[in-house]
Each structure stands twice: as structure tokens, then as C-alpha cells.
C-alpha positions as CSV (number, residue, x, y, z in Angstrom):
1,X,-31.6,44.6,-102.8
2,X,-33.4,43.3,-99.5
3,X,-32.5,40.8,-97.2
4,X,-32.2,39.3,-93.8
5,X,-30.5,41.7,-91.5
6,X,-27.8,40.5,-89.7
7,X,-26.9,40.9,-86.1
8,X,-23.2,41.5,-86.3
9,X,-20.8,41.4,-89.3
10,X,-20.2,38.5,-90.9
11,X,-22.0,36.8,-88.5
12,X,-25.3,34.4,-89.3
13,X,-28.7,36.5,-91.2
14,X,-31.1,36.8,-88.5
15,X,-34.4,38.6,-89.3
16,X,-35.6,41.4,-86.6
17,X,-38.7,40.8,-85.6
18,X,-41.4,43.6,-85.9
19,X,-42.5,45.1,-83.0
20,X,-46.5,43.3,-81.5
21,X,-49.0,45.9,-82.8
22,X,-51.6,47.7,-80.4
23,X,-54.7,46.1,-81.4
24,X,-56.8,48.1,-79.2
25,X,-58.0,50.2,-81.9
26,X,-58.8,47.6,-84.5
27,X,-62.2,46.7,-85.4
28,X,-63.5,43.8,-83.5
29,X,-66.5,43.4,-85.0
30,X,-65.5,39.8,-86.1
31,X,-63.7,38.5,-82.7
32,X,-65.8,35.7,-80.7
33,X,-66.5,37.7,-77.4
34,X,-66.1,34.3,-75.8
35,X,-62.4,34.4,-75.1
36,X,-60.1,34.6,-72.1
37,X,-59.7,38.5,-72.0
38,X,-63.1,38.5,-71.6
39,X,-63.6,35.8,-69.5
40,X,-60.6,37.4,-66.8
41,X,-62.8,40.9,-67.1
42,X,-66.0,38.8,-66.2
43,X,-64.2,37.5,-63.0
44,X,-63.1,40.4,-61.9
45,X,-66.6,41.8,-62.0
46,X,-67.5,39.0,-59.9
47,X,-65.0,39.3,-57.0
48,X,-66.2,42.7,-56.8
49,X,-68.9,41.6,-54.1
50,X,-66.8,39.1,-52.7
51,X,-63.9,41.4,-51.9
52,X,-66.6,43.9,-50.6
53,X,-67.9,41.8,-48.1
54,X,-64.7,40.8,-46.9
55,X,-63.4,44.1,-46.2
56,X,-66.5,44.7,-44.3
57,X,-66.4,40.9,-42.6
58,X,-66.3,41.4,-38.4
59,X,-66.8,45.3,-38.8
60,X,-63.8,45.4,-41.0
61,X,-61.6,45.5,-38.0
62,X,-60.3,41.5,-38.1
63,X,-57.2,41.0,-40.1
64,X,-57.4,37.7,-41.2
65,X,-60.7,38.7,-43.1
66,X,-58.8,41.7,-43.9
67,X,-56.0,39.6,-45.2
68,X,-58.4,37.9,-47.2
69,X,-59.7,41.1,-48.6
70,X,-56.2,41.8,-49.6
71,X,-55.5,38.6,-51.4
72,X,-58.5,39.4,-53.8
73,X,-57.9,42.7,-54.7
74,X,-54.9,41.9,-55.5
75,X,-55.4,38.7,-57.6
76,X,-58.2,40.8,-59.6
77,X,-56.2,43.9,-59.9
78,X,-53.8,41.6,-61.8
79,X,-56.3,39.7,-64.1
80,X,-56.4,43.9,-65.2
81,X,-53.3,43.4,-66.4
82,X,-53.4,40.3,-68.1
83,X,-56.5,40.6,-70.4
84,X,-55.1,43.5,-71.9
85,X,-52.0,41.9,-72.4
86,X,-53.5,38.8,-74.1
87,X,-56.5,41.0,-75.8
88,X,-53.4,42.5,-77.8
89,X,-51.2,39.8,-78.2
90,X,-53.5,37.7,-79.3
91,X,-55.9,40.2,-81.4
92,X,-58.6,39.6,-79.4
93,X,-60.2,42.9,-78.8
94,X,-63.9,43.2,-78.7
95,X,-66.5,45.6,-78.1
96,X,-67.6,43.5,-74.9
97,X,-64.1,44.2,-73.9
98,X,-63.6,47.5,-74.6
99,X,-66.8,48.5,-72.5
100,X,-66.4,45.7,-69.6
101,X,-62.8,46.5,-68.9
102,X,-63.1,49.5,-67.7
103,X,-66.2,49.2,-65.8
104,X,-64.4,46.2,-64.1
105,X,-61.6,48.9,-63.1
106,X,-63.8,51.6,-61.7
107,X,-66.1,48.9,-60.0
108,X,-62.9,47.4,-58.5
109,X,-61.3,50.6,-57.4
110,X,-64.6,52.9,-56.7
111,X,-65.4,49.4,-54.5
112,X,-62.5,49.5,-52.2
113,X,-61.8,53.3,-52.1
114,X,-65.1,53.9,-50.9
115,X,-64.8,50.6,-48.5
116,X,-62.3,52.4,-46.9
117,X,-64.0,55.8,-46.3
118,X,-66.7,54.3,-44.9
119,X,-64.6,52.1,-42.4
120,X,-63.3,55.5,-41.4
121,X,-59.8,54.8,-42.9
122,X,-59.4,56.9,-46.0
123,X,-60.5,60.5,-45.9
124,X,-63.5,60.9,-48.2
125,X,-62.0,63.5,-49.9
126,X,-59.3,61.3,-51.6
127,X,-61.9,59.3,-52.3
128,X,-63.9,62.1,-54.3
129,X,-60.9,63.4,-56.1
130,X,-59.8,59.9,-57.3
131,X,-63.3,59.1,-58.6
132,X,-64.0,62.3,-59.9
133,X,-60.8,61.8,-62.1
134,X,-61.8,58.2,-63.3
135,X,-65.5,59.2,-64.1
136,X,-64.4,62.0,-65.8
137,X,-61.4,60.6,-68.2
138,X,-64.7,58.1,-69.1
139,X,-66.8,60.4,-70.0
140,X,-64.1,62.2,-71.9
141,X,-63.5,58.6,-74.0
142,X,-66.6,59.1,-75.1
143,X,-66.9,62.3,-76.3
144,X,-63.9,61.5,-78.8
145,X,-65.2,58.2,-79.3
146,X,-66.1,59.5,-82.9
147,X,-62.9,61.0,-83.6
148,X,-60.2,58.7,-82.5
149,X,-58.5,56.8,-79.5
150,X,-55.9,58.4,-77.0
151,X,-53.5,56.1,-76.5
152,X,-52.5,54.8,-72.8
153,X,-49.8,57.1,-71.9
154,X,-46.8,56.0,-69.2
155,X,-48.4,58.3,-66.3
156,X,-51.5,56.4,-66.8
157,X,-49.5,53.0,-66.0
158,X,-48.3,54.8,-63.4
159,X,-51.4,55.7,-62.2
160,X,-52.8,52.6,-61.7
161,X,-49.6,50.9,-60.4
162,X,-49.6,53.9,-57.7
163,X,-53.3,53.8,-56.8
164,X,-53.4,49.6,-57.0
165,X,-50.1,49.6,-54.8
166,X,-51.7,52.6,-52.0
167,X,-55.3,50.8,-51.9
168,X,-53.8,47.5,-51.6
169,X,-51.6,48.9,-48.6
170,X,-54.8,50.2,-46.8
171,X,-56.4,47.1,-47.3
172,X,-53.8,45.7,-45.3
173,X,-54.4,45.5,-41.0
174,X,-50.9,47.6,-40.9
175,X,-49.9,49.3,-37.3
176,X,-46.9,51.9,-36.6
177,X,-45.2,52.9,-39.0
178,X,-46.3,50.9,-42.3
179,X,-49.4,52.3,-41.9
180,X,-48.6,56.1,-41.8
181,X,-45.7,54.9,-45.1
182,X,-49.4,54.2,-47.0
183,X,-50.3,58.0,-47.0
184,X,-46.9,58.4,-48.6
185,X,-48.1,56.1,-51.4
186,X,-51.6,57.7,-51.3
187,X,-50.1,60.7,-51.6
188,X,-48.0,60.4,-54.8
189,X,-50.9,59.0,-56.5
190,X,-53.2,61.7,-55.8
191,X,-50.3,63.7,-57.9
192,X,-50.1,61.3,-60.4
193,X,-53.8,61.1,-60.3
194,X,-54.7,64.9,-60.9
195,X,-51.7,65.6,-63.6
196,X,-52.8,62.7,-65.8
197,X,-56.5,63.8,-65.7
198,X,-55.5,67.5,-66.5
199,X,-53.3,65.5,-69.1
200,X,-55.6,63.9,-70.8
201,X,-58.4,66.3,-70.9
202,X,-55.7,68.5,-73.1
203,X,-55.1,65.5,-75.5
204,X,-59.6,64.9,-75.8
205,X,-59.2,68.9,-76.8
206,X,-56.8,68.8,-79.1
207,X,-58.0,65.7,-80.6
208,X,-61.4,66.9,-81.2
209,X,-60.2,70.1,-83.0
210,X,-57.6,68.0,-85.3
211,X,-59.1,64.8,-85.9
212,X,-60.2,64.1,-89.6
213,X,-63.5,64.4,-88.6
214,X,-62.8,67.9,-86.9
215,X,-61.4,68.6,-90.6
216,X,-64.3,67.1,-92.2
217,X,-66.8,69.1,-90.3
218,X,-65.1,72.1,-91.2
219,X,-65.3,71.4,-94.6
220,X,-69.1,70.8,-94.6
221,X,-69.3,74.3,-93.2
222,X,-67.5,76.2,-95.7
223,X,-69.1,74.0,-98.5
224,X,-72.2,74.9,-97.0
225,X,-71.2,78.7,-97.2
226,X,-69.7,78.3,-100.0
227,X,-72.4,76.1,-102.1
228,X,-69.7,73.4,-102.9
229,X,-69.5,69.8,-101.9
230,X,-65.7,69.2,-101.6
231,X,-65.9,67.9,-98.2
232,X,-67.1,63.6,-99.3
233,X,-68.1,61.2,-96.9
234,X,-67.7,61.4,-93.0
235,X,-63.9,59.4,-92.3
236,X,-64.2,56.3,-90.6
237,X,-63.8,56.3,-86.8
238,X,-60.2,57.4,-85.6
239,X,-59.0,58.0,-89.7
240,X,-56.1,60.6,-88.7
């Protein structure tokens, strides 16, 4: 016989609520793309150029502009995190969203690290390896686009808390020795970086051998060799 679970014994029912569901993976087919998630990814498009031109404001070399610079990569490196939050808590994912999102990320982060280079402040070879990683892992959603969704993983948070926090610090006019600590940060998210990209080209592997639709496919070849038709329909999208 069901009922309310209770907190302690003979203590007052109080029901447990479920845990909030990842709606990233839902259809959103019939979500209004005019919402706030969207709306946050839109504006951080747009302060793309504006943070751009003041990093390069006076040569780059005047800190209040740099200061300035700081202030709005930071305010839209946090409207990252809230659209995703409120695109799940609130079911609003869309298809806009999915594809804006990240676009605003790697237009926001491919923006300053390259800033940097050219001011002569990050060597281009971070630069490279960090936006090698990025283009590649997006490349890589695609491919598996038709067999399923890897799931954000805690070393990609970490990730983008490390690379946010080490960009952010270079943004920064910082003398002595705050500005040799940045490499330090730099540094561990180059690491974080390169593991989660191996990481996650494993997972697109493994996926596309043991999705449904790996199954399925596998199926259609031995029915074909076989001259049966046990395979059925292709599975939706991420089934399995």
C-alpha cells in the first residue's frame, strides 16, 4: 500500500520531491522560441562585438577599457549559465537554442582567446589547442546527432569554469605576481581541456557502435544477407 513518505518516524507525511528532469533531450518542436533562454543566448551574441572592441580600445593597453572588457565577459559568460538553467527548469528547450547556445560560447570564448594572442598576451598556441578542442567536440555532436545525446559530464563544467575563470584573469590589467598566478589557471585548463576532448571523443565512439540505431543498422545488413526483414523501422533519434 503506497503513501506519503515520511521524513522521520512518527513524525508528519511529507512527500519527496522528484528530482527536475534534463530537458535537454526532449523534443522542442512545440516550444515558442521566443522565451528568455533564448533571448539571454541572443545577448550574448551581441556583446560579442562590444567586448571585442573594448579589449582592443587604446591599443588594448588602458585598463579602465580593459576593466570594461572584463565586466562584459563576465556578465555574458554568466547569462551561459543561466539559459541553460531556466531552458531546463522551465522545459523550454528549442531547436534555436540548442544551435545558438553553443555558437554564443565558441563566439564568446574563440573572441577573447584570440583577442589575447593578438595583443601579444596569450601564446597562440593555447589558443589553437583550446579551439581545436571546442570545434572538434562540435563537430563530434553532430556526427551522433542521429544516434543520441552525450550528456554534459562534471569535467566539462569544469572546463568551462577553468577556461571562463583563466580568460577572465587575462582580461584583467594584472602586474607582479597575479599576472604570472593566471598561467597557473591557464594551465590547469589546458589539462582539463585536452582530457575531456579525448573524453568525449571515446563516449561519440562508443555511442555510435551501441546506439539503437547502430543495432538497427546492423540488422538491415544481415536481413539484407539474409533475405529477411526483422530489422522494422529506423528508432527515433537518441531511442537507447
Amino acid at each position: 500500500m503506497s503513501g506519503p513518505v515520511s521524513s522521520q518516524a512518527g513524525g508528519p507525511s511529507r512527500r519527496l520531491k522528484p528530482p527536475q528532469p534534463d530537458r535537454m533531450g526532449d523534443p522542442s518542436a512545440e516550444v515558442s522560441s521566443w522565451n528568455l533562454p533564448n533571448a539571454l543566448t541572443a545577448l550574448r551574441i551581441g556583446l560579442v562585438p562590444v567586448f571585442a572592441w573594448l579589449l582592443f580600445a587604446e591599443g588594448g593597453d588602458d585598463p579602465a577599457w580593459r576593466v570594461a572588457a572584463f565586466v562584459v565577459f563576465t556578465f555574458a559568460a554568466l547569462t551561459d549559465l543561466a539559459d541553460g538553467h531556466i531552458a531546463r527548469k522551465r522545459g523550454l528547450v528549442t531547436t534555436f537554442g540548442k544551435i545558438a547556445d553553443p555558437i554564443a560560447d565558441k563566439a564568446l570564448m574563440g573572441t577573447a582567446l584570440v583577442g589575447l594572442s593578438l595583443l601579444g598576451e596569450l601564446p597562440w598556441w593555447v589558443t589553437v589547442v583550446i579551439l581545436v578542442r571546442e570545434v572538434g567536440v562540435t563537430l563530434l555532436r553532430f556526427w551522433v546527432i542521429r544516434h543520441g545525446v552525450i550528456p554534459a559530464s562534471r569535467g566539462g563544467k569544469l572546463k568551462t569554469l577553468l577556461q571562463t575563470l583563466a580568460i577572465g584573469l587575462y582580461v584583467l590589467p594584472l602586474t607582479g605576481w597575479a599576472a604570472d598566478a593566471r598561467w597557473v589557471v591557464m594551465a590547469a585548463a589546458l589539462v582539463v581541456t585536452v582530457v575531456t576532448g579525448a573524453d568525449y571523443c571515446v563516449k561519440a565512439v562508443r555511442l555510435r557502435r551501441t546506439s539503437a540505431r547502430a543495432e538497427w543498422k546492423r540488422q538491415r545488413k544481415r536481413d539484407r544477407i539474409e533475405g529477411t526483414d526483422l530489422a522494422g523501422p529506423a528508432p527515433r533519434r537518441g531511442q537507447g
